[in-house]
DSSP file (Angstrom, degrees, kcal/mol; ACC not computed):
  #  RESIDUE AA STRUCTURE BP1 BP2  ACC     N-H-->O    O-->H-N    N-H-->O    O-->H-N    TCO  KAPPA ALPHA  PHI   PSI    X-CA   Y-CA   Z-CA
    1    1 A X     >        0   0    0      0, 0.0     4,-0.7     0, 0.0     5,-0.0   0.000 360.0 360.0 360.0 -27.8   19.4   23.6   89.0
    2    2 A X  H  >  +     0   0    0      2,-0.2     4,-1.2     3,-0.1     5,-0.2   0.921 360.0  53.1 -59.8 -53.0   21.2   24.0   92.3
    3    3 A X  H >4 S+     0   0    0      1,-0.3     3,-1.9     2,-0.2     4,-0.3   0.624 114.7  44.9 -38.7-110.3   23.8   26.6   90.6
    4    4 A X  H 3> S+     0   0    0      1,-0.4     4,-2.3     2,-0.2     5,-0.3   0.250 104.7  50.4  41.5 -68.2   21.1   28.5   89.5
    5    5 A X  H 3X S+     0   0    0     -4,-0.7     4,-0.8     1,-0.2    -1,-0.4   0.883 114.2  47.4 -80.8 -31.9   19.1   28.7   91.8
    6    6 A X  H <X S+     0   0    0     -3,-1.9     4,-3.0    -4,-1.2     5,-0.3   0.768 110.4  63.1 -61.5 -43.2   22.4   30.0   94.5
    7    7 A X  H  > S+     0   0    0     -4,-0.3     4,-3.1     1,-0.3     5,-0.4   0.994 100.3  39.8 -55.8 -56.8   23.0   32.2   91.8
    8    8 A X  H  X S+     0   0    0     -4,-2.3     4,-1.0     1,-0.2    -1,-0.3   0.869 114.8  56.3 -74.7 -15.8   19.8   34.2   91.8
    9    9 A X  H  < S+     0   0    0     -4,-0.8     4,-0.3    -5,-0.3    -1,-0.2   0.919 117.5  37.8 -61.0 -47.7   19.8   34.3   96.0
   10   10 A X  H  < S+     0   0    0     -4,-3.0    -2,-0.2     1,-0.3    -3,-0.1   0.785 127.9  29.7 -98.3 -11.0   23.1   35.8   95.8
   11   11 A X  H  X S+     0   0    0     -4,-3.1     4,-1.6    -5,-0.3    -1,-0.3   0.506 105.7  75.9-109.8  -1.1   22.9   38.1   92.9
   12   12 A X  H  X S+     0   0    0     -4,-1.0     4,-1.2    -5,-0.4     5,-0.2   0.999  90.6  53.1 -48.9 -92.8   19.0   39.1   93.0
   13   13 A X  H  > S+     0   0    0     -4,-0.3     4,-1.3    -5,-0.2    -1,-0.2   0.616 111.5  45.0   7.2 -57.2   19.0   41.1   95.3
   14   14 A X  H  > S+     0   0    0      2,-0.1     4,-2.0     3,-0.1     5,-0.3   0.951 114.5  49.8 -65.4 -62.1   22.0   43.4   93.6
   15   15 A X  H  X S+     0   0    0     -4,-1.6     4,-3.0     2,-0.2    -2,-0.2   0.813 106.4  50.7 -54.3 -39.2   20.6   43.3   90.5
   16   16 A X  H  X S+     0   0    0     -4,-1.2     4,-2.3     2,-0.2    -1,-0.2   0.984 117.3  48.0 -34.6 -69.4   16.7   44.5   91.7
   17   17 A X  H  < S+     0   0    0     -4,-1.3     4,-0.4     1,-0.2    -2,-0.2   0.811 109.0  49.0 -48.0 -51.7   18.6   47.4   93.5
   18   18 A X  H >X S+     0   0    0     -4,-2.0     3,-2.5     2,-0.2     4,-0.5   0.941 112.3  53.1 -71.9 -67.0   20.7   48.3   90.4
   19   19 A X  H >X S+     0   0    0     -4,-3.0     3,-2.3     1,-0.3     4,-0.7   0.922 114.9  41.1 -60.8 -56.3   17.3   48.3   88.3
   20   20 A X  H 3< S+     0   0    0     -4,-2.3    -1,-0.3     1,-0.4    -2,-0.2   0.498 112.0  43.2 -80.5  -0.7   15.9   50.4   90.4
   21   21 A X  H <4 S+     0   0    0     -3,-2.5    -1,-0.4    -4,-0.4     4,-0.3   0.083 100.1  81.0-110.9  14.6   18.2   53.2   91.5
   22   22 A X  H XX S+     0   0    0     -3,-2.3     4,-2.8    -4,-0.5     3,-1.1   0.966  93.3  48.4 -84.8 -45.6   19.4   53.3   87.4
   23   23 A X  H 3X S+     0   0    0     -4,-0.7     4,-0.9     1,-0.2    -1,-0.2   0.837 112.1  46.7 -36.1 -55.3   16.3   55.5   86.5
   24   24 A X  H 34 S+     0   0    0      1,-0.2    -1,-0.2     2,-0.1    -2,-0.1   0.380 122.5  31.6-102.3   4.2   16.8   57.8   89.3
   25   25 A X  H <4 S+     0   0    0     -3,-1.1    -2,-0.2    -4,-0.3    -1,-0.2   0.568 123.6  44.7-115.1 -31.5   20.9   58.4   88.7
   26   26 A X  H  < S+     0   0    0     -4,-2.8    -3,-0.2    -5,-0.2     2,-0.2   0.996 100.8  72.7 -85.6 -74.3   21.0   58.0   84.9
   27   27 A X  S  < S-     0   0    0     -4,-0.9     2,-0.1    -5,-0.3    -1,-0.1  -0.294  70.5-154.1 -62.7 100.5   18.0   60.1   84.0
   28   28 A X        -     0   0    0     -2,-0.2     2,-0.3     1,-0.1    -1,-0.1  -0.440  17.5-128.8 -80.8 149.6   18.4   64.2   84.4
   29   29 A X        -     0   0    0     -2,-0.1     2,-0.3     1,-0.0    -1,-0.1  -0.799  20.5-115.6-106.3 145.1   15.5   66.0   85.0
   30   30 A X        -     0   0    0     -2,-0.3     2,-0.6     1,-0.1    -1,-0.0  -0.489  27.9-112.0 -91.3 147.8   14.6   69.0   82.9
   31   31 A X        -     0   0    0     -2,-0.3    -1,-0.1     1,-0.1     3,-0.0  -0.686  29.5-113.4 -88.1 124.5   14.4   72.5   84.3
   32   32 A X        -     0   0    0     -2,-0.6     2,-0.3     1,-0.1    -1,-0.1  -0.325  37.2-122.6 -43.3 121.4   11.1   74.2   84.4
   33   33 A X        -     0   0    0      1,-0.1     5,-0.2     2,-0.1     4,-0.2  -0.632  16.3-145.9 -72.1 133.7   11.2   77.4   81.7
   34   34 A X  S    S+     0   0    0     -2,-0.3     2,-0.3     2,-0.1    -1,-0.1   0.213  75.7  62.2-122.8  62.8   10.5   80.4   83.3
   35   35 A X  S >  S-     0   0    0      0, 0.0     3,-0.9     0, 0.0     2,-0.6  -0.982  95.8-107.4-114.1 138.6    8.7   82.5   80.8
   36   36 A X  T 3  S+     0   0    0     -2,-0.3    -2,-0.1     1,-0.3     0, 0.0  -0.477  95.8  31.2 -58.8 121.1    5.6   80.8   79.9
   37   37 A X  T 3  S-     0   0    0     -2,-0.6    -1,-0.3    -4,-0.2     3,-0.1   0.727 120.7 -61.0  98.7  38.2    5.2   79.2   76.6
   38   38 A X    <   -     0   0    0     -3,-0.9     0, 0.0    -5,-0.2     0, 0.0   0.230  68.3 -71.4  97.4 157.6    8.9   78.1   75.8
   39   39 A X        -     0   0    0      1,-0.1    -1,-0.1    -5,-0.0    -3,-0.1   0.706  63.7-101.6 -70.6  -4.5   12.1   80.3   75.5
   40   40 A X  S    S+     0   0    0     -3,-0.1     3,-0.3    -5,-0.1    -1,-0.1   0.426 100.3 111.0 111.2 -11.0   11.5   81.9   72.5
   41   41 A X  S >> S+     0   0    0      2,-0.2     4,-4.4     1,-0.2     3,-2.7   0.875  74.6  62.3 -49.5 -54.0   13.9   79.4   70.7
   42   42 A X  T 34 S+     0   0    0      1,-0.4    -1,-0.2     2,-0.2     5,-0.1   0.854  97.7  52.0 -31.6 -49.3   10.5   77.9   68.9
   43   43 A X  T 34 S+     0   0    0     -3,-0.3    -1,-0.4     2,-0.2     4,-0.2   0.298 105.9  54.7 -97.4   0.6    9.5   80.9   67.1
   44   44 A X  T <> S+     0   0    0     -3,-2.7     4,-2.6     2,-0.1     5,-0.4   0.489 113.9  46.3 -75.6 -27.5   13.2   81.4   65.5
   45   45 A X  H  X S+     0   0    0     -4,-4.4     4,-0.5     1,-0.2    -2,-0.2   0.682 109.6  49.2 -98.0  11.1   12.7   77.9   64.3
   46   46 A X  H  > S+     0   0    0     -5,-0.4     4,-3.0     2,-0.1    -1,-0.2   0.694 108.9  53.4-102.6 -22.5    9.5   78.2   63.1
   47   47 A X  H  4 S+     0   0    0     -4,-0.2    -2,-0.1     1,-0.2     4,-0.1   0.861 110.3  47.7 -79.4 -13.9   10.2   81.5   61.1
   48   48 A X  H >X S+     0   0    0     -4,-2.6     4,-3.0     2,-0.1     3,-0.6   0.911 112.0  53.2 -95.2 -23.1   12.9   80.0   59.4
   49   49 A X  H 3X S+     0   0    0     -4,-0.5     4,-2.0    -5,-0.4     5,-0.2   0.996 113.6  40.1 -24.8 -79.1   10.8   77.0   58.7
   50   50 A X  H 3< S+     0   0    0     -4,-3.0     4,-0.3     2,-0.2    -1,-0.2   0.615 114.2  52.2 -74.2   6.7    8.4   78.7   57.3
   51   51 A X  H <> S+     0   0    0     -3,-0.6     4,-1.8    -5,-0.2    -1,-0.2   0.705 113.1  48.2 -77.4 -38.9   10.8   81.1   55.5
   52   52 A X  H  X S+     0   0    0     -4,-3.0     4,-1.4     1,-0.2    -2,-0.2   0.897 118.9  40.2 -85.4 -25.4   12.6   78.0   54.1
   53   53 A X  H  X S+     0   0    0     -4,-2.0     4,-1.0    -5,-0.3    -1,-0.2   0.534 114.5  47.1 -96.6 -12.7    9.3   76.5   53.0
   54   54 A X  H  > S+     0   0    0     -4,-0.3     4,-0.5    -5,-0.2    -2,-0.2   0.513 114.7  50.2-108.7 -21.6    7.4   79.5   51.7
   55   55 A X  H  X S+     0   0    0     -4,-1.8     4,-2.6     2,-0.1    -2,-0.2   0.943 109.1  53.1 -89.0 -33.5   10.7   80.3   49.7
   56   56 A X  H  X S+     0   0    0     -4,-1.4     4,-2.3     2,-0.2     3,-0.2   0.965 113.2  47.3 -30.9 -92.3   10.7   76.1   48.3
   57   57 A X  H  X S+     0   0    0     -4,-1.0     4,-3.1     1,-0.2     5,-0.2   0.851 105.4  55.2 -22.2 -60.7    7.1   76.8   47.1
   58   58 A X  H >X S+     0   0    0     -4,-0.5     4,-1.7     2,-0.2     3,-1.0   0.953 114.1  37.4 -42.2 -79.3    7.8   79.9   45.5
   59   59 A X  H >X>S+     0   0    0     -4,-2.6     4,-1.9     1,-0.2     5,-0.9   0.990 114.5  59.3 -55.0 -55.0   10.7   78.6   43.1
   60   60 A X  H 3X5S+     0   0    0     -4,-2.3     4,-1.6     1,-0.3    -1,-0.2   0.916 110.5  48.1 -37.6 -41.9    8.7   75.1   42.6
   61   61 A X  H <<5S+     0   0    0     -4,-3.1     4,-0.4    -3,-1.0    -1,-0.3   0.783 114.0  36.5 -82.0 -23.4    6.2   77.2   41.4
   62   62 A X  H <<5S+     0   0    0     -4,-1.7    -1,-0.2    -3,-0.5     4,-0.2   0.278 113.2  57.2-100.4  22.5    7.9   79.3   39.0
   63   63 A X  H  X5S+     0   0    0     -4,-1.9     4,-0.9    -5,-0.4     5,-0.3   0.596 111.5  47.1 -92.4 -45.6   10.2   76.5   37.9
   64   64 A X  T  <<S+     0   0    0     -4,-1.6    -2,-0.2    -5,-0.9    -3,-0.1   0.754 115.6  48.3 -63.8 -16.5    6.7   74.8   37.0
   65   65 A X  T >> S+     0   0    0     -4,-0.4     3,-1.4     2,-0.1     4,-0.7   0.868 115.0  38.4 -90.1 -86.1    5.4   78.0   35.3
   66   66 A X  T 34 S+     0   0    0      1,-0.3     4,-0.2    -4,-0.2    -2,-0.2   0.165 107.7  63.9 -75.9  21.6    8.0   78.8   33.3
   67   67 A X  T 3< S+     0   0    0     -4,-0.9     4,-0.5     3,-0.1    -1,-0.3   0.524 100.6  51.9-109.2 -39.3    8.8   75.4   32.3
   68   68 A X  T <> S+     0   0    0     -3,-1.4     4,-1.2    -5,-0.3    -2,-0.2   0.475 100.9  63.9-104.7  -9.1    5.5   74.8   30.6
   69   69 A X  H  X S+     0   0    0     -4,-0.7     4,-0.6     2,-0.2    -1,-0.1   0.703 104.3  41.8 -45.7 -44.1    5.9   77.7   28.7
   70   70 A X  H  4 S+     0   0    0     -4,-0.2     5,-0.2     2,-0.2    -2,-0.2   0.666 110.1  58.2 -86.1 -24.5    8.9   76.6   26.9
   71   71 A X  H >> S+     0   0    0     -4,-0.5     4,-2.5     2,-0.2     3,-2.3   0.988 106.1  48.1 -57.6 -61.9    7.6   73.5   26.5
   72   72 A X  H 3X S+     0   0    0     -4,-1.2     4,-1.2     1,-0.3    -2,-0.2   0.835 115.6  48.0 -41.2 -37.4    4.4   75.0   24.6
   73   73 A X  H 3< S+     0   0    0     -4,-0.6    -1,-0.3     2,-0.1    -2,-0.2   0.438 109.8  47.2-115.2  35.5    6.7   76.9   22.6
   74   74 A X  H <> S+     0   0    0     -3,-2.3     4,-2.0     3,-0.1    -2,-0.2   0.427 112.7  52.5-114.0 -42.4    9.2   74.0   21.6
   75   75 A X  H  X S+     0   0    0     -4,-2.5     4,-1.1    -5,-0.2    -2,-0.1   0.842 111.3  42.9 -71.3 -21.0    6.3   71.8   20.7
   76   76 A X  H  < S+     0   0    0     -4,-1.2    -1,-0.2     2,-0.2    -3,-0.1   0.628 107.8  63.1 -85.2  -9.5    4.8   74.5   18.5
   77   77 A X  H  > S+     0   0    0     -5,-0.1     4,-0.8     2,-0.1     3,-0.4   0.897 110.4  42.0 -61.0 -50.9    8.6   75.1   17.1
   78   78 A X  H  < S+     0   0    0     -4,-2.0    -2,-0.2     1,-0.3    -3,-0.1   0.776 107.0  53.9 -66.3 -35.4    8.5   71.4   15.8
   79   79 A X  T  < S+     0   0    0     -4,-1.1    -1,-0.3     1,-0.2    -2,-0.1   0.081 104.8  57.9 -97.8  -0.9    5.1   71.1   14.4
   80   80 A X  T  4 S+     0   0    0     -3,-0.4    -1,-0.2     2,-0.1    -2,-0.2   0.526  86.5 110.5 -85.6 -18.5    6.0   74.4   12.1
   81   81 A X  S  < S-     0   0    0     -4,-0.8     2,-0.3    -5,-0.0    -3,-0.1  -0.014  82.3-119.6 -28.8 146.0    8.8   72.2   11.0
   82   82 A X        -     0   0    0     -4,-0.0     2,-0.4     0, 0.0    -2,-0.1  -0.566  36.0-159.4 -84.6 166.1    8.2   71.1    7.4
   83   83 A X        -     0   0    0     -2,-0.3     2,-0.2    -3,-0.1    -4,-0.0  -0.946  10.9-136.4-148.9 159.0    8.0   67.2    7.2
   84   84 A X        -     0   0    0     -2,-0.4     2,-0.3     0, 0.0     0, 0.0  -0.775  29.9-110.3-105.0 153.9    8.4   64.8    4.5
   85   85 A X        -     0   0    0     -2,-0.2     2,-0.1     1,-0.1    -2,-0.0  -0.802  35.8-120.9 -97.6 173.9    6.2   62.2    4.1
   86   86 A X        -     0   0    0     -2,-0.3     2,-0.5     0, 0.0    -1,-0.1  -0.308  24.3-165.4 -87.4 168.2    7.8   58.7    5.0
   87   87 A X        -     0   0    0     -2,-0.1     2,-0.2     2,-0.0     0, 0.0  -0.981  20.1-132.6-154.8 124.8    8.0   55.8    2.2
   88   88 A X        -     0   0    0     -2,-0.5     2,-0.6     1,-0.0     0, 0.0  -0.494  27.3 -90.8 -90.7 168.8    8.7   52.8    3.3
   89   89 A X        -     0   0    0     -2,-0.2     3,-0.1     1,-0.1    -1,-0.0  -0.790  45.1 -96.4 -82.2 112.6   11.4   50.5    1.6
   90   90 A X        -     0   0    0     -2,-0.6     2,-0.4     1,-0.1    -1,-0.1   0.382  56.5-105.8 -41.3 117.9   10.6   47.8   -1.3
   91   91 A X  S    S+     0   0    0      2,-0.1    -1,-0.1     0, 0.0     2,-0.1  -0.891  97.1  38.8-100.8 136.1   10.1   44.3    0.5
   92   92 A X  S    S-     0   0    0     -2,-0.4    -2,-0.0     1,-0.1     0, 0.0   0.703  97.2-112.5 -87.6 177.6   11.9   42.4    0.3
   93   93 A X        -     0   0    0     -2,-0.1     2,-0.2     1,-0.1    -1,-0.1  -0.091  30.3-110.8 -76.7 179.0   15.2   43.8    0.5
   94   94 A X        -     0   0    0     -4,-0.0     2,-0.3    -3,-0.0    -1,-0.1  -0.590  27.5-122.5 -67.3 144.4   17.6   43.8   -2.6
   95   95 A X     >  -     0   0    0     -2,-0.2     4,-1.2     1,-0.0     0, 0.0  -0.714  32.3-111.6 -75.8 152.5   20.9   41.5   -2.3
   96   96 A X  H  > S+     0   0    0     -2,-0.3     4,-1.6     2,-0.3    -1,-0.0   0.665 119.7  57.6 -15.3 -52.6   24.1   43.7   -2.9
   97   97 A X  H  > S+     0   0    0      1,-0.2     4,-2.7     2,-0.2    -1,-0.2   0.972 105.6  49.1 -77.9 -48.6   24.8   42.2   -6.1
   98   98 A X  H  4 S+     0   0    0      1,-0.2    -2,-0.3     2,-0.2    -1,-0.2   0.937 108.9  55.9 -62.6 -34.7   21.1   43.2   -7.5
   99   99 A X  H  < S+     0   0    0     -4,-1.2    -1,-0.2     1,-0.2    -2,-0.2   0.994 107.9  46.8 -63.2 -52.6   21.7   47.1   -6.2
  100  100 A X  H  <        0   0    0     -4,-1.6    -1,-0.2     1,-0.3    -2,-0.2   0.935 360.0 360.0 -48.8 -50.8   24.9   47.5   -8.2
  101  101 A X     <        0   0    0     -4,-2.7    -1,-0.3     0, 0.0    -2,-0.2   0.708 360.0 360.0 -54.8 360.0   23.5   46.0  -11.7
């Protein structure tokens, strides 16, 4: 307890100082811009945002379009198919030896 307790008189002191000048050496302060409303950087990255997002939409939508078009005309390709009807197979099966006679 003794340690301790020497310890934090002789190192308290540093450490408080340390904490409190770290903020004000570490931390850079940002420079005021000086046209109002930002440098103009924003509005290139919002037009290609919304270039890259208005061009995304577009294709989603004619992928989604045309997509369901050839489906409707694959499913009506199958169902003009001719069909057989199915017959199931005589239960229970035959052994091997009975198919041959």
């Amino acid at each position: 307890m003794f340690s301790c307790r020497a310890a934090w008189q002789r190192c308290g002191p540093l450490a408080r100082r340390a904490a409190y000048r770290l903020p004000q050496d570490v931390v850079q302060r940002r420079l005021m811009s000086s046209t109002p409303g930002g440098s103009g950087e924003n509005i290139v990255y919002a037009l290609l945002c919304g270039g890259a997002l208005v061009g995304s939409v577009t294709y989603a939508y004619n992928t989604v379009v045309s997509d369901h078009t050839r489906y409707n005309e694959r499913i009506a390709e199958i169902k003009a198919r001719p069909t057989t009807e199915w017959v199931p197979k005589p239960w229970p099966p035959k052994s091997k030896d009975e198919e041959e006679v």
